[in-house]
C-alpha positions as CSV (number, residue, x, y, z in Angstrom):
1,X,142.2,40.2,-7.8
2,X,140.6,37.3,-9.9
3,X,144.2,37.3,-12.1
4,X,146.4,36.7,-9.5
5,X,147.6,33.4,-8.6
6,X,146.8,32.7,-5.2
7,X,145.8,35.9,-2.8
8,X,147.8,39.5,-2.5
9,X,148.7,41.7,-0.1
10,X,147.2,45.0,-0.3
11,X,150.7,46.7,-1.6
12,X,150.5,44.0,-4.8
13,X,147.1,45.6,-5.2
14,X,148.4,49.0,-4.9
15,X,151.4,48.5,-7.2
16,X,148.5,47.0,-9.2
17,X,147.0,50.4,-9.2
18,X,150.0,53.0,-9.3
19,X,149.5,53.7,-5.9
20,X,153.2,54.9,-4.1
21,X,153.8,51.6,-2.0
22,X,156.9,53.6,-0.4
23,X,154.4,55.2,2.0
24,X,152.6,53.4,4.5
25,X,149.8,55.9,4.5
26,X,148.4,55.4,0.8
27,X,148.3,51.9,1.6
28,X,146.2,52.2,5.2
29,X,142.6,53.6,2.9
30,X,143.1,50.8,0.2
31,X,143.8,48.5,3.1
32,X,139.9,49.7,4.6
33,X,138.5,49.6,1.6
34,X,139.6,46.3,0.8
35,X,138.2,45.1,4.6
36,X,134.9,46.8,3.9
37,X,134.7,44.5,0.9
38,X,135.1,41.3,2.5
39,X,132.8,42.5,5.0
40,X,130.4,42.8,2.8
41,X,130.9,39.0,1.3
42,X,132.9,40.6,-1.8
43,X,136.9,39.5,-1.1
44,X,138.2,36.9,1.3
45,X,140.1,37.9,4.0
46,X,142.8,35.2,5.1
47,X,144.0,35.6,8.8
48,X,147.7,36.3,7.0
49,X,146.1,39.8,5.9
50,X,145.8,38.9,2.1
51,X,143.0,38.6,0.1
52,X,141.0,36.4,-2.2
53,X,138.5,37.0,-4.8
54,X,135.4,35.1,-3.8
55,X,134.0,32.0,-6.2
């Protein structure tokens, strides 16, 4: 997250992590974990659906 350029959409992230992009339903956990994160002050959520890492 902090060496992108700008924020990512959760496939990036699981290209990122080897993760088969191909299939929606690997990305649907990563996507609620990454939610729980900003939840929890951690990532940034942008109304777009990408995400930030927080200052």
């Amino acid at each position: 997250m902090r060496q992108a350029a700008g924020p990512v959409a959760t496939r990036q992230i699981g290209e990122v992590l080897g993760l088969d992009t191909g299939v929606r339903g690997k990305l649907e956990p990563l996507r609620g974990k990454l939610t729980k994160l900003a939840d929890r002050g951690w990532l940034h959520k942008r109304p777009n659906g990408k995400f930030t890492a927080r200052p």
